[in-house]
VODREN-490973 format. One record per residue (C-alpha): y, z, x. Coordinates in steps of 0.25 Angstrom, whole numbers, padded with zeros to 4 digits, always signed. Layout:
BEGIN
YZX
...
END
This chain:
BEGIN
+0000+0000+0000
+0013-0003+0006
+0025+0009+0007
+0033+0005-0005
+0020+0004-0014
+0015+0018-0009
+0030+0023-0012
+0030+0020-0025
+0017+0022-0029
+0020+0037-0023
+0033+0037-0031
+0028+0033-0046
+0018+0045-0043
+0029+0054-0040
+0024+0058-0026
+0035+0054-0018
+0033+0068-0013
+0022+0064-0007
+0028+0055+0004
+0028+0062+0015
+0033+0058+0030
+0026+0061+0040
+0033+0058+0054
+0035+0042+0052
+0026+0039+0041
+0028+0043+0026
+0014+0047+0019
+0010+0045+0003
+0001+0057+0002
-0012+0053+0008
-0012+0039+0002
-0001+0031+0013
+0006+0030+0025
+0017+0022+0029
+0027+0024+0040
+0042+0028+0036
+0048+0015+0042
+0041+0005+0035
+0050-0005+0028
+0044-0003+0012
+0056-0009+0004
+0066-0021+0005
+0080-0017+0001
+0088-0030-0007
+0095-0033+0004
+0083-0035+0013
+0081-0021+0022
+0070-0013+0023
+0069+0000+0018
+0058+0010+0024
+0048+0018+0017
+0057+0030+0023
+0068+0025+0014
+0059+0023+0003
+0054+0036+0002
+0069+0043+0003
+0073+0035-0007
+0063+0038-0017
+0063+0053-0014
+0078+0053-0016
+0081+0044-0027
+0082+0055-0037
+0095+0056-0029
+0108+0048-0034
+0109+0038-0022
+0121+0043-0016
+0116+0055-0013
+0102+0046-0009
+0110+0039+0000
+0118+0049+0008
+0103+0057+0009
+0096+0045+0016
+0108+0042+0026
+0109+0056+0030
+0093+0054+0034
+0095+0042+0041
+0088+0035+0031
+0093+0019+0025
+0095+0023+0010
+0091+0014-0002
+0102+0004-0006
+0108+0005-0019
+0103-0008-0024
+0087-0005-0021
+0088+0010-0024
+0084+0005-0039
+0073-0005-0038
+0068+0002-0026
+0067+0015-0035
+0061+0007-0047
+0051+0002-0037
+0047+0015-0033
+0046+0023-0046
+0037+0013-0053
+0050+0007-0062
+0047-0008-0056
+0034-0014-0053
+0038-0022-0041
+0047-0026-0031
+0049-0037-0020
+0055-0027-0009
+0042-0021-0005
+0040-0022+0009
+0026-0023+0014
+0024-0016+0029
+0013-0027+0034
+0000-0023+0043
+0002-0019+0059
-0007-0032+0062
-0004-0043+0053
+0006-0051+0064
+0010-0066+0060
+0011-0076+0048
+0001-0084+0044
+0004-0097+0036
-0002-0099+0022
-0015-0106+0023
-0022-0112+0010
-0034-0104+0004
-0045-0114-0003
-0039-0112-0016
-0029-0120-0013
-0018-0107-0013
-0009-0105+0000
-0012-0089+0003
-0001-0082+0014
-0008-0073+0023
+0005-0064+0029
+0004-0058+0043
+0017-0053+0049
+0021-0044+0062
+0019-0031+0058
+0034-0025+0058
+0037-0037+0045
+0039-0029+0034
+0039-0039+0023
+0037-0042+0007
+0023-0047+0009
+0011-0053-0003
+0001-0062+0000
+0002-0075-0007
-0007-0085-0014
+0002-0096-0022
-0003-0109-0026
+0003-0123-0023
+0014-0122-0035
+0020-0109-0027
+0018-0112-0014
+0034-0114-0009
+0037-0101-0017
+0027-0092-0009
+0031-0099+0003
+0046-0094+0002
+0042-0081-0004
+0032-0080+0009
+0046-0083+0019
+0053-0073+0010
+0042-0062+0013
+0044-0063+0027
+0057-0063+0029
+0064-0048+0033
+0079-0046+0032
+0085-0045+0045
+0098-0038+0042
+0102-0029+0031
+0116-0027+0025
+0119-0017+0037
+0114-0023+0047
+0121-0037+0043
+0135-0030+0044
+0133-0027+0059
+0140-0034+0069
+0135-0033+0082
+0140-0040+0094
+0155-0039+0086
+0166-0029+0092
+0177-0030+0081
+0185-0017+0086
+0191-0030+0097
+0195-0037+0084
+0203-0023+0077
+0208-0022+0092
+0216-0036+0094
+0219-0034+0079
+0224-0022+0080
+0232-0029+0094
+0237-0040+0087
+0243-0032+0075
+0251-0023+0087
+0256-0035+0093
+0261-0040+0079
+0269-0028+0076
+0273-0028+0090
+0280-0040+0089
+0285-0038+0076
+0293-0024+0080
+0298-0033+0092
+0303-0043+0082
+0312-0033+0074
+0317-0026+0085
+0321-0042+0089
+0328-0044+0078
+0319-0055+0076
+0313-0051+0063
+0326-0049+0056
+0331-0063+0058
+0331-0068+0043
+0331-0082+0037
+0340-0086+0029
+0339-0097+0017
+0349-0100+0006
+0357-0088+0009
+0368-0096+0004
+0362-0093-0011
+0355-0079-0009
+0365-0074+0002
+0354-0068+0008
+0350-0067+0023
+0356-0067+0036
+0356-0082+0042
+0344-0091+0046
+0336-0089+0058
+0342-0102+0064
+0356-0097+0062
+0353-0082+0067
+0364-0076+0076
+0357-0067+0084
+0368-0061+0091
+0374-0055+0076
+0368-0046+0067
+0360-0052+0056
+0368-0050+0045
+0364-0050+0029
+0373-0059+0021
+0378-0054+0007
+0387-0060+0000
+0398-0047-0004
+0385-0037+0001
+0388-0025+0008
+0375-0024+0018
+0377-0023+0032
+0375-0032+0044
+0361-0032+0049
+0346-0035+0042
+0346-0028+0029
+0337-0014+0028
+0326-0010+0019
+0322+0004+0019
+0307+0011+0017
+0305+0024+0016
+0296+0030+0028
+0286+0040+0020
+0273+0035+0018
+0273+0038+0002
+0280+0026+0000
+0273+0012-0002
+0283+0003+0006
+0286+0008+0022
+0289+0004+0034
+0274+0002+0038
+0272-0008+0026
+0285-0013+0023
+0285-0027+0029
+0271-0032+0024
+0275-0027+0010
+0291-0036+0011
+0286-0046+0019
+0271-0050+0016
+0270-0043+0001
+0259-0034+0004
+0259-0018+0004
+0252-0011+0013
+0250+0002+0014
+0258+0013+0024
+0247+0020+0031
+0240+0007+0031
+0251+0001+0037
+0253+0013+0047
+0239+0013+0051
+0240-0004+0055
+0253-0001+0062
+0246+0012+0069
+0259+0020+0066
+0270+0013+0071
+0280+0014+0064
+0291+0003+0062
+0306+0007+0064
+0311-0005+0055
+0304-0017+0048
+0307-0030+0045
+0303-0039+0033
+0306-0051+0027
+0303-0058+0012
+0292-0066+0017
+0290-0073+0001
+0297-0075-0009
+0296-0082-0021
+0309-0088-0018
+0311-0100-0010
+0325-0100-0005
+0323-0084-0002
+0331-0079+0010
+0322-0072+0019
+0328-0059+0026
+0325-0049+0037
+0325-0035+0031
+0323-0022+0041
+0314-0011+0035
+0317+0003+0038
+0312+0017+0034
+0322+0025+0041
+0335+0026+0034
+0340+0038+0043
+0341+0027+0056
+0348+0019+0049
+0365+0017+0054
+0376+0019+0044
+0377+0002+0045
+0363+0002+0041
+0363+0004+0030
+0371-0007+0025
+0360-0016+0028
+0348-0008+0019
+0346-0016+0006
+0334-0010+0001
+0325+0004+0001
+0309+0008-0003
+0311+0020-0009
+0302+0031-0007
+0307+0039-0022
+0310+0049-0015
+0325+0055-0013
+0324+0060+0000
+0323+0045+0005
+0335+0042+0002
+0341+0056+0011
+0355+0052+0020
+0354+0039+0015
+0370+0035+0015
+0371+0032+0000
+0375+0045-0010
+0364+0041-0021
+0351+0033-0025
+0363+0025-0033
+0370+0021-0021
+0357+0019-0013
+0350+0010-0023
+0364+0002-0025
+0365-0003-0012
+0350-0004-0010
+0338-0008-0017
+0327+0003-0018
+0313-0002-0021
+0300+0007-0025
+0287+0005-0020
+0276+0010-0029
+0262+0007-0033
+0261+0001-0047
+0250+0013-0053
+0261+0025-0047
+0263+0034-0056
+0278+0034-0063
+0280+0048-0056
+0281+0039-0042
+0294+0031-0045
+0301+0043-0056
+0312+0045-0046
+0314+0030-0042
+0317+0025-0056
+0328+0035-0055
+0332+0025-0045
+0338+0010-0045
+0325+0006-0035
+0317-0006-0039
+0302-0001-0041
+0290-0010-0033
+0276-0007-0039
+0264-0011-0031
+0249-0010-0033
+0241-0001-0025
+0229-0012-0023
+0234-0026-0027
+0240-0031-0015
+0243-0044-0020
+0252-0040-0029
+0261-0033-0017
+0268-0047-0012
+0275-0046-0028
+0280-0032-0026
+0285-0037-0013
+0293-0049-0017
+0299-0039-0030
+0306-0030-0017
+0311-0044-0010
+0317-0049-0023
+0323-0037-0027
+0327-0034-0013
+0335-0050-0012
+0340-0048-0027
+0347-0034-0022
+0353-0041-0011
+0357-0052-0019
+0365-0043-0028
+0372-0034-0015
+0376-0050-0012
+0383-0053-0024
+0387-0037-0028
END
């Protein structure tokens, strides 16, 4: 009798107790023997399991398979996949007749193939011999000429074993991929590198200018840039000072919108994250940055340099004559030695903007609809929604400046 057999025939008896190892062999009472590591069951994703397993699970499958679970990895031992746990256990307790996944452990001298040779009856009989560590689905087979091409694929079928299971397929030998987080990792640096380098240039706060003529917005083209002057915002009757115009951020983490995420939420459309922002740029922390309206849904758009800052106290008396807009944190000590006398006067001269996700509770922005600050609602998941809240603080930001022009 193979191992599988013996294990449920011991089961349906109801004397699974009386399985007992002994060293490296399991006995079934006095009627068999069979050592522990013999493969007794094929799993449907092609491995083996041994009777070792076998036995564990059908002593502990009056447990909930969690519990089985953490059980056989703390003995060291490959616990039963959730999808055979059920007909493996129907096998064994006698529910189903039959099953294709036995595995039958073949005689120490039985040691190649033979072909099929044709009996006198005219039938093609299979006698199987195979090298002794094959466990396979074996059964000797007489067919007749109608069925001879089906027994010959179900004979290649029998013989084949899997050489890999789902775990062993996922292992990638001969592959080093810390090199490739390395240079990642390098190239990322450099990138920031050379974009700190850029602003402190100047480089980056160069603006293009198109059709300022109808929107009075910007500060010259590239090809007409006087580098030896001050970048200057043109608006026509405006009051803002000479210099590339300032948006503020507020520099706690419990806002949305920081120094850290600031330039791929204007600039790309995508929010991500502060302490995932932090953690890419390994803590660094940027003194000012700057963003430009990458889209737009308009084309004759006038694309200009803004510089993002999250330290109000550093900033001169002329300074802030250039800060258009604010991120609001709803809190009131943000706005502390500000030089404006009120939240009136503050959100006059500059357009505040609220950053919020869109399942906040109400309690979140009670103290900034008190203010004249335009609220910006983002979902926590569905990133491709973020590029619209992006392009709602560009328009509302060019429509502010648009009125300052003409005011």
């Amino acid at each position: 009798m193979d191992p599988l057999s013996a294990l449920r025939d011991f089961t349906i008896r109801g004397e699974v107790d009386k399985i007992i190892r002994l060293n490296d062999e399991f006995r079934f009472g006095t009627d068999y023997t069979f050592p522990v590591s013999v493969k007794a069951y094929r799993s449907k994703q092609g491995n083996l399991y041994t009777l070792e397993t076998l036995v564990y699970y059908i002593q502990k499958s009056h447990l909930k398979y969690t519990d089985y679970l953490q059980s056989a990895r703390a003995l060291g031992l490959t616990p039963i996949s959730f999808v055979d746990r059920k007909p493996l256990l129907e096998y064994l307790t006698g529910q189903s007749s039959a099953t294709d996944s036995i595995v039958f452990p073949l005689p120490q001298q039985q040691q190649q193939l033979q072909l099929p040779q044709q009996n006198p009856n005219g039938d093609i009989a299979f006698s199987h011999e195979y090298r002794p560590d094959d466990p396979v689905v074996l059964r000797d087979v007489a067919v007749t000429d109608s069925a001879k091409e089906d027994d010959f694929i179900t004979m290649i079928y029998s013989l084949e074993r899997p050489l890999k299971d789902r775990e062993s397929l996922l292992e990638c030998k001969n592959r080093d991929f810390y090199t490739v987080l390395v240079a990642s990792t390098r190239r990322e640096e450099e990138r920031q590198r050379i974009e700190s380098q850029q602003r402190k240039d100047g480089l980056v706060a160069k603006s293009r200018l198109m059709g300022s003529d109808e929107r009075g917005i910007g500060y010259g083209d590239e090809m007409g840039y006087d580098a030896a002057s001050k970048p200057k915002l043109h608006l026509k009757g405006g009051k803002f000072g000479e210099g590339v115009p300032i948006i503020l951020v507020p520099s706690a983490f419990q806002t949305l919108i920081t120094i850290y995420n600031v330039k791929e939420f204007l600039e790309d459309g995508i929010y991500i994250p502060t302490d995932v922002k932090v953690k890419q740029m390994k803590g660094t922390r940027p003194d000012c940055v700057t963003v430009q309206k990458k889209f737009s849904t308009d084309r004759n758009r006038v694309m200009t340099a803004y510089e993002v800052r999250d330290k109000p106290s550093a900033l001169k008396a002329e300074d802030w004559d250039r800060v258009v807009a604010v991120f609001v944190l709803g809190k009131e000590w943000q706005f502390k030695d500000w030089p404006y006398k009120d939240h009136v006067e503050i959100f006059n001269k500059i357009i505040g903007f609220f950053m919020r996700f869109e399942d906040d509770s109400v309690e979140s922005a009670k103290i900034v609809k008190q203010w004249n600050v335009k609220i910006i609602s983002i979902s926590k998941n569905k990133r491709h929604q973020d590029r619209a809240a992006a392009l709602e603080v560009w328009d509302r930001l060019e429509e502010f400046v648009r009125s300052r022009s003409h005011s």
